[in-house]
N, C-alpha and C positions, 0 to 999 in steps of 0.2 A: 439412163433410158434414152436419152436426146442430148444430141450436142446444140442443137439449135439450127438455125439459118435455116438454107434450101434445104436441108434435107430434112428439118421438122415438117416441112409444107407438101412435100412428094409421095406419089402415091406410085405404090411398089403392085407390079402386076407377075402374077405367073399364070400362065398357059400353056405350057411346053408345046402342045403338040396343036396344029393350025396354024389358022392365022388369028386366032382370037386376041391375042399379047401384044400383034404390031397393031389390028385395025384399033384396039382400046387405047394403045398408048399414043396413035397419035391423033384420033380423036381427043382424046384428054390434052394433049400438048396445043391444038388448033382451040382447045377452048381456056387454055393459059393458064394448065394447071402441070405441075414438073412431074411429071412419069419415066420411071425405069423398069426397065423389064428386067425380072429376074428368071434364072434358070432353071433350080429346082427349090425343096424344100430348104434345106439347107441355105442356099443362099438369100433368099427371102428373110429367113432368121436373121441372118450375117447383116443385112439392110436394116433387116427392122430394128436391130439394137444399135445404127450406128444412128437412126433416128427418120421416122416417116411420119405420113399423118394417117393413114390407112393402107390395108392390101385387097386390092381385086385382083381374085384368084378365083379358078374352073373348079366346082363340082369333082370332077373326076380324081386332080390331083390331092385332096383333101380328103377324100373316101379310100383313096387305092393307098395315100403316103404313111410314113410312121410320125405321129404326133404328137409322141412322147415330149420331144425337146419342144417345139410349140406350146404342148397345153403347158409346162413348166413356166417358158417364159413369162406364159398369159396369168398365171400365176403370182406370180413373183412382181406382177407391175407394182408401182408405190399406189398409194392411193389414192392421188389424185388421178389417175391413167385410168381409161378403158380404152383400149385399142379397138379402131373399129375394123372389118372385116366387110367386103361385098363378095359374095356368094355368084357364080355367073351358073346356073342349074340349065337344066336340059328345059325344055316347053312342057307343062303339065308336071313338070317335079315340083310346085310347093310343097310348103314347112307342112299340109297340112296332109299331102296325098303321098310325104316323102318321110321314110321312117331315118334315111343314111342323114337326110336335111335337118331336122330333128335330133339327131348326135351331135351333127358340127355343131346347132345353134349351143348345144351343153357344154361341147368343149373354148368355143370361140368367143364364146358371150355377147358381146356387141359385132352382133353376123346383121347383113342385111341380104338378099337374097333377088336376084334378078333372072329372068327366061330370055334365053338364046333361041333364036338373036333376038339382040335387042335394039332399039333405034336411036342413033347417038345421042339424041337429046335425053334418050332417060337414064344413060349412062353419066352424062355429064349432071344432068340431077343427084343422082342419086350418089357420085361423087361429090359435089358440092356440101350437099346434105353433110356427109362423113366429113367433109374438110369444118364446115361450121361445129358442127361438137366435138371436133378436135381442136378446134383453136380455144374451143370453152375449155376446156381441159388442161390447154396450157396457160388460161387465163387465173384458174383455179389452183395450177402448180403456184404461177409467180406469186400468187397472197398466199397461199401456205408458206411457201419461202418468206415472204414480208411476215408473216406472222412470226416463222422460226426465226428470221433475224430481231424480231422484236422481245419474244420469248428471250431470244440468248444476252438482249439488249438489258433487257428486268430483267432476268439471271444474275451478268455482273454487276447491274446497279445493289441489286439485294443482296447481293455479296458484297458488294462494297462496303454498302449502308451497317450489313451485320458485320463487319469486318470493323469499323467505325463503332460501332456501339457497343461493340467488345470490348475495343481498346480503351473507348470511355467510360467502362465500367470495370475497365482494369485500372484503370486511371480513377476512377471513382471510389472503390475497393481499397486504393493505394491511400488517398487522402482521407477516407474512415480509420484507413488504420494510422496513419500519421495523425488527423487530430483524435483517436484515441489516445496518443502516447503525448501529445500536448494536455489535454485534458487530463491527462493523470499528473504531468512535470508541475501543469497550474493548480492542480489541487496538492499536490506535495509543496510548491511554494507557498500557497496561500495557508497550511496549517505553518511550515516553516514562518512566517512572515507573524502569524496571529503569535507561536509561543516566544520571536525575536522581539515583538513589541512588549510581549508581559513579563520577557526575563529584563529586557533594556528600561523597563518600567522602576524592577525593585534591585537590577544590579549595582546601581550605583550606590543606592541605602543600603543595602544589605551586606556589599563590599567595606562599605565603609564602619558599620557595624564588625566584621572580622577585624577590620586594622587594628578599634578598641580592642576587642578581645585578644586578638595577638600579641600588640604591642604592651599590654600588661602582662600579660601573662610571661612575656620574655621578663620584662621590667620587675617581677614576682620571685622569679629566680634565682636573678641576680644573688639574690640576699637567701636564697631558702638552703636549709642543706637537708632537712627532714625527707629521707626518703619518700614516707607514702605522699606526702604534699608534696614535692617533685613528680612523683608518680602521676597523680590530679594534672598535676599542670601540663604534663607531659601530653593528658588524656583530651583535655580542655584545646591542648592549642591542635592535634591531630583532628579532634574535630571540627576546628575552623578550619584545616585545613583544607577539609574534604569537603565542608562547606562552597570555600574558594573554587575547589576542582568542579564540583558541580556548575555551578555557576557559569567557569570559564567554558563547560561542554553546551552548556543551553547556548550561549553567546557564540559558539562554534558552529554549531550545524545549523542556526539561524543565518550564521553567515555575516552578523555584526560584531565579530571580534576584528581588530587590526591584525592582521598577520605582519610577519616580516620574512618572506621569504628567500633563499639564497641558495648557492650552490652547495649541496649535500651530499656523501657518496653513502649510501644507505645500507652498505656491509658494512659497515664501521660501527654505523648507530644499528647494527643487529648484533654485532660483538660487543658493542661496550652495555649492552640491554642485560645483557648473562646476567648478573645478581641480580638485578630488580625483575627480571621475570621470574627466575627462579622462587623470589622469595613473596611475589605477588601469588603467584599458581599455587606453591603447596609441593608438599612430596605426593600428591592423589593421583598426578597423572606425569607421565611422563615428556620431558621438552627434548626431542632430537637434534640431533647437532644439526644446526642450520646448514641447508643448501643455498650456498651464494655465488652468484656466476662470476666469475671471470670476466675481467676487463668490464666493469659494468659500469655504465654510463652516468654520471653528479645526475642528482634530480633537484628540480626549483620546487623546495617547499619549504616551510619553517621547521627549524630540526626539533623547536621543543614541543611543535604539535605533531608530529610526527612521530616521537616517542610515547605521547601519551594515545596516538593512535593503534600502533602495535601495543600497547599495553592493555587497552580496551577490548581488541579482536581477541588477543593471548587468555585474557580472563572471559571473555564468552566462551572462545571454542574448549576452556575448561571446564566453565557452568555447562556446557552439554556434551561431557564424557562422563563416563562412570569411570570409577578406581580403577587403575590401567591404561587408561587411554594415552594413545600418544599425540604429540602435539609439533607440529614442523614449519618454522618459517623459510620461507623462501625468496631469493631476488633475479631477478630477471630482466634482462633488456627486450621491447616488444616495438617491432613497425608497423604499426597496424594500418592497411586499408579502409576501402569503401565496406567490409564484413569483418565480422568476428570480434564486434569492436563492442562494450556497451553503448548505452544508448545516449543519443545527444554528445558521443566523444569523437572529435574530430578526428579524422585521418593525419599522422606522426609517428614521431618518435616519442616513447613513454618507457619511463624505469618503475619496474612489478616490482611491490613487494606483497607479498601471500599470506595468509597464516592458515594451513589444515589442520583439523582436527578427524578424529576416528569416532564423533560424536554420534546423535539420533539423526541426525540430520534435519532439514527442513521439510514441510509440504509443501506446495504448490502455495495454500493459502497464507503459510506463514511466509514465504519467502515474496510474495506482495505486498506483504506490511515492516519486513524486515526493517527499513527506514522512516519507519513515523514516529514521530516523536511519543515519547512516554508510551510504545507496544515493547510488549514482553509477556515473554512465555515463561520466565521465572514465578516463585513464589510469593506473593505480597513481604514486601521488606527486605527480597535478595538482589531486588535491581531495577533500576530508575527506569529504563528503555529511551537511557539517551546513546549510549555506551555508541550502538549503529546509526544513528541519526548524525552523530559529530563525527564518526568515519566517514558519512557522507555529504555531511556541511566541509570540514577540511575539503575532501578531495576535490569537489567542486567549485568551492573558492578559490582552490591553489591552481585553477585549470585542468585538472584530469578529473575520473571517473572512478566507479568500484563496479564491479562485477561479483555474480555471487553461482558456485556451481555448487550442488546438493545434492543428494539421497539420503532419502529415508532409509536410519539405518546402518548407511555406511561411511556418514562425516559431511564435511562445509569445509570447502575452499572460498576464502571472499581475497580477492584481487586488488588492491589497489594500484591506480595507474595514476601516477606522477610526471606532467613535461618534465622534457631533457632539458637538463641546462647547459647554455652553451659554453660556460666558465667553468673553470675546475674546480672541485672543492677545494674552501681555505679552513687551517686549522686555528680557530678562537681559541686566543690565549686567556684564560682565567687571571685575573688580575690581583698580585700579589699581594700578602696578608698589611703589606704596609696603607694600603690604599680603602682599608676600614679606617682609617685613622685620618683624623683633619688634613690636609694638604698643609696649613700652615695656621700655627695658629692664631686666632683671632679672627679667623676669616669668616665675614657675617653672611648670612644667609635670610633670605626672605622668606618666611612659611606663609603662603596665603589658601585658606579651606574656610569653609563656612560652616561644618562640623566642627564643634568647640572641641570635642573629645579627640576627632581624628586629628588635629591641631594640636595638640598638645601632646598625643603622641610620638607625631612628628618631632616635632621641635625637642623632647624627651631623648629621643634617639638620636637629634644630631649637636645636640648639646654635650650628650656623655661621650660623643665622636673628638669634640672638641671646637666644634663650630660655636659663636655667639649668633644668635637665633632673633630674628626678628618676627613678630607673629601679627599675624592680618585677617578680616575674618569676612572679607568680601574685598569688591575690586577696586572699588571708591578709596574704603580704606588702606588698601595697599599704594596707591596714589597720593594720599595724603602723605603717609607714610614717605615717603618722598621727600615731601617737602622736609621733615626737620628730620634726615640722615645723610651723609655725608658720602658714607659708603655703606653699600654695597656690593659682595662679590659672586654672589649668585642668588638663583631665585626657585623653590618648590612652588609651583603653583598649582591647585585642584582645579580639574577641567571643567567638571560640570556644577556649574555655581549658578543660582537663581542673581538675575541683572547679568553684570557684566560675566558672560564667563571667560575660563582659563585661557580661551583662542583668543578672544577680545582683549583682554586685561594684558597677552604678553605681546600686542601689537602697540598696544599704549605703554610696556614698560621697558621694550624694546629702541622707541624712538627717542626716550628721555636717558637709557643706558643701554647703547647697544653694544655694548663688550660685555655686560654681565650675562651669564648665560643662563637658558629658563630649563629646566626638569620640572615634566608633567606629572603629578602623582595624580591618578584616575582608576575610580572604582567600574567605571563603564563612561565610553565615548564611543559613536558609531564610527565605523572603521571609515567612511568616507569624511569625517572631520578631521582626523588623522593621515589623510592622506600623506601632507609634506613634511611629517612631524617623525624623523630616523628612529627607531625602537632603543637608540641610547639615550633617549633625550624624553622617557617613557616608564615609570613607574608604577605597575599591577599594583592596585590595592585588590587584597592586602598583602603587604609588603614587610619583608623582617627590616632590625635593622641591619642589617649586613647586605640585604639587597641595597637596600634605602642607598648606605656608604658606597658600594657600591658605581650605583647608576649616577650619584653624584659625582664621585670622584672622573669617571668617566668623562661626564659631561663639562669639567673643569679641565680636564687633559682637554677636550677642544676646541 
């Protein structure tokens, strides 16, 4: 509408015809106001949009012109503008005695109206007048403008601010769903942690209750040839065994078993699995030849937990097939990123191994609780609901994760991810039948337990080895013991012993012989007491005697 400067403040005249145009414009200039004289309609237009304060214009050229383009402009002002207009009319043409005056004032809006002639001074009046509510006008543009500049001001701020509290409630949003997934890890620990204190409570009694029953029941044998009474014992010692095996799953997915882990190549331990899955599954469902990749990368776990972990997943994804179903493991090398990963498993390298089933599959709800200790959807007496709980104590002791994909309907993929090991797998030689047998004979041996029974056990089985056996029934006494022998060449010691125990007693039996070497026999010790303690130098109760020889003979090689 205005560019500003002198030509906001000048007052644009048409007259064409006279001298009305020069005596106005320089009356107007004599009293120090900028006038131009314009030519016709058209030009006046052309001034007034480059910016004026007002036009004094004749009657005549306003009646007789075309004002189309005019009334458009006068239109089209913004709204702070009314352009003002002075009207120069003939003597006796007022708005009131003047019908063509009375048009302009509709077309022009802010018209003022002066009788020719007129005396300079009421020209320059009545110019001033128009020049004062035009400078209001442009006073009234610049705070519209400060307003708009303020408007746009609080615009971006309130976009900012909601720009910012978006992100902080995406940020907000983010850390809901992260401590719901803490919230659920701390409640999964905290049951894990309740049933590791109640199994680590009776596993050390209870273990050691099997070593009796075991180690008689081998000791029973010996001497029996009666089939059905073989049969019994056969029945007796299977169910200590299974006893044991329980045991050692509660003490797994608690997470208080010692592991020993090592470089593993996990095709191996899925080919050498063939008979014992076989004959674990059944002829009900079907085992496909396993899919194993190529070049697949050692994984860092313990191989004997590791076998009874595919043997766990192998007997679920059978308990949920019907006759028919088939059954597929698989291995896999995986790099997983910042996605696609389960949860809480770091970004690496991890070796998969699988097992699918063509089973019911899971729900939503069931595969929520998949991992709590003692849940199961079996039938009262078909299964413990530790079987996934110790899939996922393993995995996450040994540093990896499980994953679990599902339909209802159409089967269960559950994933395990195992670290890469950076060493290669080595092949453990089984140690030959000669190394059931004393090393040399006469060679005395320290038995120290504080179970009279599992004591004599012991010493039972390493007597008919060929060892001479010395027996101790706490840690004092083994110390004493000391004093009136001469030799010693190794030492059984039971780890968890009321007073001194088996860590204390071999720190005291070590200082006085430290060439004799200590084997741990332990029905339950938390894996963090066992830390420095090598898995050959460590005896599962309950234990045969042929482990027992064994893990001795070992420990005597040295």
């Amino acid at each position: 509408m205005t560019r500003g400067g002198e030509l906001s403040e000048r007052a644009l005249i048409l007259a064409p015809a006279g001298r009305d145009a020069v005596v106005a414009a320089q009356i107007l200039t004599e009293a120090g106001t900028v006038a131009q004289v314009c030519d016709t309609l058209d030009d006046l237009l052309a001034r007034m949009i480059e910016g004026a304060a007002l036009a004094v214009v004749v009657e005549e050229v306003m009646i007789n012109g075309d004002l189309n383009a005019l009334s458009a402009w006068i239109e089209g002002q913004p709204s702070w503008s009314d352009f003002p207009f002075l009207v120069l009319n003939r003597r006796g043409g007022s708005v009131e005695r003047n019908p063509a005056a009375q048009r302009l004032s509709q077309t022009l809006g802010n018209v003022s109206f002066l009788e020719r002639p007129f005396h300079p001074t009421t020209l320059v009046s009545a110019v001033d007048t128009a020049l004062r509510g035009r400078r209001r006008q442009y006073e009234a543009r610049e705070r519209i403008v400060e307003i708009q500049r303020a408007e746009a001001l609080l615009e971006r701020r309130v976009a900012d601010r909601t720009a910012q509290l978006e992100a902080a409630n995406r940020e907000l949003a983010a850390q809901i769903v992260e401590r719901e997934k803490a919230e659920t890890a701390l409640r999964q620990a905290q049951r894990l942690e309740a049933v590791g204190q109640l199994t680590s409570g009776v596993a050390h009694d209870f273990n050691n209750l099997l070593t009796v029953v075991l180690g008689n029941v081998d000791q029973l044998r010996k001497n029996e040839t009666d089939p059905k009474v073989l049969r019994r014992l056969d029945m007796m010692r299977e169910a200590s065994q299974r006893g044991a095996r329980l045991t050692a799953q509660m003490l797994a997915f608690s997470r208080r078993q010692k592991l020993e882990p090592r470089a593993v190549d996990l095709n191996e331990t899925v080919r050498s699995m063939g008979d014992m899955l076989q004959s674990a599954i059944g002829g009900s469902v079907h085992i496909e030849p396993p899919q194993l990749a190529t070049d697949l990368w050692p994984a860092m776990i313990d191989p004997t937990q590791i076998e009874l972990v595919i043997l766990n997943l192998a007997i679920n994804a059978r308990d949920a097939m019907e006759v028919g179903g088939a059954l597929t493991i698989r291995t896999e090398n995986a790099r997983l990123d910042a996605s696609g990963r389960p949860d809480d498993l770091p970004a690496g390298d991890y070796v998969v191994v699988s097992v699918s089933d063509t089973g019911s599959g899971m729900t939503d709800e069931v595969r929520a609780r998949a991992f709590e200790p003692f849940f199961t959807t079996k039938d009262v007496g078909k299964g413990s609901g530790l079987g996934l709980s110790q899939v996922f104590g393993l995995a996450k002791q040994s540093g990896g994760g499980v994953s679990i994909d599902t339909e209802v309907g159409k089967g269960t993929t559950i994933r395990i991810f195992l670290p890469r090991a950076d060493a290669a797998p080595t092949q453990e030689r089984e140690p030959s039948g000669e190394l059931l047998a004393a090393r040399d004979a006469g060679m005395v041996v320290l038995v120290v337990d504080d179970d009279e029974a599992v004591r004599t056990v012991t010493a039972g089985y390493l007597s008919d080895l060929g060892y001479d056996v010395i027996e101790a029934d706490s840690g004092g006494a083994a110390l004493e013991t000391l004093d009136h022998h001469d030799r010693i060449d190794a030492m059984v010691l039971d780890f968890a012993m009321p007073g001194m125990n088996g860590g204390e007693l071999a720190k005291e039996l070590k200082a006085r012989l430290p060439e004799a070497p200590i084997l741990f026999a332990t029905g339950y010790a938390d894996a963090e007491a066992l830390t420095d303690v090598g898995e050959d130098m460590i005896v599962r109760k309950p234990f045969t005697q042929a482990e027992l020889a064994r893990k001795l003979s070992r420990t005597l090689a040295a």
